[in-house]
N, C-alpha and C positions, 0 to 999 in steps of 0.2 A: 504494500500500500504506500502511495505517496504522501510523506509524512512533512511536506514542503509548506512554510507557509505562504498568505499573500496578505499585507499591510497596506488599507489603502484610506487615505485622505478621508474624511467623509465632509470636508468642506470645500468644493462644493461637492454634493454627494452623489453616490453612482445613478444611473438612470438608464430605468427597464429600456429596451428595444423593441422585440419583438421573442415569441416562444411558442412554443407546443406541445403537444404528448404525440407521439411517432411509437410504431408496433416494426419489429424486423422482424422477419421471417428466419428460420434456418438458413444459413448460407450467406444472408444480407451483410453490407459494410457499412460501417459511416461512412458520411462523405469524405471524399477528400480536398480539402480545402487549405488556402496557405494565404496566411497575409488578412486577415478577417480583421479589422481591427476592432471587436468588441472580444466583452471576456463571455465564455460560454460557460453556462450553470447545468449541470446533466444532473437528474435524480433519476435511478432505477428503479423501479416498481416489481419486476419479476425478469429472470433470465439472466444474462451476462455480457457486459459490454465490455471490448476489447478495443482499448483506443490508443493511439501514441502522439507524442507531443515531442514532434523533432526527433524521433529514436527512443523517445524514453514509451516503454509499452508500460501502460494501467491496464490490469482487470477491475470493474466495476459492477459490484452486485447487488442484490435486492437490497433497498433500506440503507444504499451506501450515494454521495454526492463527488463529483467531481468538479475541478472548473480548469477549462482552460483556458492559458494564456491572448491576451491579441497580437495579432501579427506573428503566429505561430506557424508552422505547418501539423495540422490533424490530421490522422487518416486513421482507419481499420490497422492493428498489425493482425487480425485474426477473423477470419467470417463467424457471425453468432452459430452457436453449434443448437439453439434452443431458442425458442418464440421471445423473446424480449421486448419490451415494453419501458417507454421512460420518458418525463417530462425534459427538458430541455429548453431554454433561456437566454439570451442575447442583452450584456448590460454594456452600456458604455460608461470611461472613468474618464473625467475631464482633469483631476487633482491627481497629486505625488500617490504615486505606488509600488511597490518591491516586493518580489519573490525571494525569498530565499530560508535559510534553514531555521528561524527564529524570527517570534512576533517582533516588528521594528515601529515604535511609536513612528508617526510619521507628522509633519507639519504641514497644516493647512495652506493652501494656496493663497487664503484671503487671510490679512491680517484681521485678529480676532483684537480687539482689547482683552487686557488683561482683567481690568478692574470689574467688568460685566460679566463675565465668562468665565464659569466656574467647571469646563471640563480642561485640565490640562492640555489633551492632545485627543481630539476626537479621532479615533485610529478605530477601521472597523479591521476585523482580522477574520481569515477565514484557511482553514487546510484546504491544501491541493484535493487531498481523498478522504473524505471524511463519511462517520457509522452516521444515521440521522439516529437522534432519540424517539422522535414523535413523530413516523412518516406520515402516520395517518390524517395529521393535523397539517403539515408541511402539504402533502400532495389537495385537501382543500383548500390551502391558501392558493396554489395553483391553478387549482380550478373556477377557483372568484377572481385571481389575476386574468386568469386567461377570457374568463366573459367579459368583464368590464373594459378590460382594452378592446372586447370587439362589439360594446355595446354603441347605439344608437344616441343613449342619453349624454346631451349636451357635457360641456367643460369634465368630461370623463378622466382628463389626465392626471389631475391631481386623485383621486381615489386610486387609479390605475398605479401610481408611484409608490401612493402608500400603502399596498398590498402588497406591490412589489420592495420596500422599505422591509415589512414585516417576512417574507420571504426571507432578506437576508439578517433579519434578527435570530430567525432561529434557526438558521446553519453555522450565527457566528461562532467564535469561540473567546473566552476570557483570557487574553497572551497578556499585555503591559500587567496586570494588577496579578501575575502571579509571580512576577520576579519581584526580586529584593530589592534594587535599585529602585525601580518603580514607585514600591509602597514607600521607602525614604524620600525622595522626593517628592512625594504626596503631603506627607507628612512634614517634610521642611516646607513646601510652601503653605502647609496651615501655618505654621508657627509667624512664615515671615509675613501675612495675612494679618496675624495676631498681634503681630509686636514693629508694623512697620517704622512706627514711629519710634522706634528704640534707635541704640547704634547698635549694629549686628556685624559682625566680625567674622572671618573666617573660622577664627580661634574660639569666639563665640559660640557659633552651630555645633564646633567639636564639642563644647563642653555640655551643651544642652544634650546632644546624639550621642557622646563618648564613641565617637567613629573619628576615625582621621580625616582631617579636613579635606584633604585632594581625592578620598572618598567620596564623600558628600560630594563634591563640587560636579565630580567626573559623574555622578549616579544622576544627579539634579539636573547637569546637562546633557545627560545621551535620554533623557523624558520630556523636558520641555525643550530643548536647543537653543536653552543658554543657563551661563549660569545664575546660582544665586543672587549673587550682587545686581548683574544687570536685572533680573527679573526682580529684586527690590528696587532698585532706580523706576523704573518702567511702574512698577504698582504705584507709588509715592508719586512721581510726575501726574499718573493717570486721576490720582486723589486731587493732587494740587490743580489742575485744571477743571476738575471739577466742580473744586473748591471758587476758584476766581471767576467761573462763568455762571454761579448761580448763587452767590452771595455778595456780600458786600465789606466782608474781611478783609481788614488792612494786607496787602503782600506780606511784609514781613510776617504779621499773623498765622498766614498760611502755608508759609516755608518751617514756622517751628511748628505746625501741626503733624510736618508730613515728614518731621527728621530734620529737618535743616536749619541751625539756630544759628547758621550764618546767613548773615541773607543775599552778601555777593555770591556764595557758592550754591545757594537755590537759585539765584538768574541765571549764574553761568549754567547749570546743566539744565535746569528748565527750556532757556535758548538753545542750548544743542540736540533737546530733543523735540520741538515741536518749532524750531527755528524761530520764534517772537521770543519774548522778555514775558514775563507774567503780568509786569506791568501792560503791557499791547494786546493780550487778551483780556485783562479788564478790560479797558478800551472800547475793544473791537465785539464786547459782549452788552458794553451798557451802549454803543451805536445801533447796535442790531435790535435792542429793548426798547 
């Protein structure tokens, strides 16, 4: 079985194509196809599907899911020896995506804010070959996928997405939140959530985690992609602007709320990261009021 992962983006998020349930006879092949650029979703229902992806041959059997990659070459390595049966799915991925031997948090295409957006790294994750737990639930979502994308009723696409959405809820798998880095990183960004307004140190984090700092740093950055610090700058900046565009707090004020009880070194990094002065979004917030 192919034990491969694939880690993909879910910002923007995949989207159904086109699918159906297909019966092969004894003897029948997949198609042979190369270059397809969508990813294909195959669930078997009964029989055994023999498929290869570039030389690499999968058996695929009842109550078992496969997907392949796009712009691959597929083909039959083996004629079905027995009446087979399987649904099969067409999605396309417009965001970052990777195969390979381990779930890889992946980073969104659109910048998300930090300060609103409480999932780290929206990363859907799915195995190459995967047992289903619940076909019988799995193959009716399919079958309510598959009317409603060929129904008649108006603005259909959106239901049709979210069924198709719920399809790939339940073949994902849980990869980021079962490794260790992960859950620390989870965890250091509560803290730094918690105490942004503190000073937090490298030497700091170690003594709250009792883990070696280039630990932490290295675990905190291969889950969000970046580290610590800059992701407490970034949270604290995202505070202070939206501190200055819906109050009426002196700056200075607002630089010691957010950490910075200097108040040239809150303009200067303020200015480097939204290139105006705090001051200039005051401003440009009570012009727009």
């Amino acid at each position: 079985m192919n034990s491969e992962f694939i880690s993909i983006s879910c910002i923007p998020s995949p989207t159904f194509i086109e699918g159906d349930y297909v019966t092969f006879e004894p003897g029948d092949r997949h198609p042979d196809r190369n270059n397809l650029p969508y990813f294909i979703l195959i669930v078997v229902t009964c029989g055994q599907l023999f498929i290869s992806e570039d030389g690499r041959n999968m058996t695929v059997s009842p109550g078992e899911s496969v997907i392949l990659l796009p712009n691959h070459h597929h083909y039959s390595w083996k004629a079905t020896a027995e009446t087979t049966e399987y649904y099969w799915l067409h999605f396309a991925v417009t965001s970052e995506w990777e195969a390979g031997p381990q779930p890889t948090p992946m980073r969104s295409t659109v910048e998300v804010p930090i300060l609103h957006y409480h999932t780290p790294q929206p990363t859907l994750y799915l195995l190459r070959q995967h047992r289903i737990e619940d076909p019988k639930t799995l193959h009716t979502l399919f079958d309510r996928l598959f009317a409603m994308s060929t129904s008649q009723m108006q603005n259909n696409f959106w239901p049709t997405q979210q069924l198709f959405l719920d399809v790939l809820q339940m073949i994902q798998i849980v990869g980021e939140e079962e490794t260790a880095p992960f859950r620390l990183a989870r965890q250091v960004r509560r803290y730094l959530d918690d105490h942004f307004n503190e000073s937090i140190t490298s030497r700091k984090l170690s003594q709250v985690f009792h883990l070696h700092s280039s630990y932490i740093i290295r675990s905190f950055k291969s889950a969000m992609n970046m580290t610590p610090n800059e992701y407490l700058i970034a949270y604290r900046m995202e505070r202070a602007y939206k501190a200055l565009a819906n109050t009426d707090l002196q700056v200075q004020r607002v630089g010691e709320m957010v950490g910075y009880p200097n108040p040239s070194y809150f303009a200067t990094t303020f200015r480097r990261r939204y290139g105006m002065s705090p001051s200039d979004v005051r401003m440009l917030h009570i012009v727009r009021g």
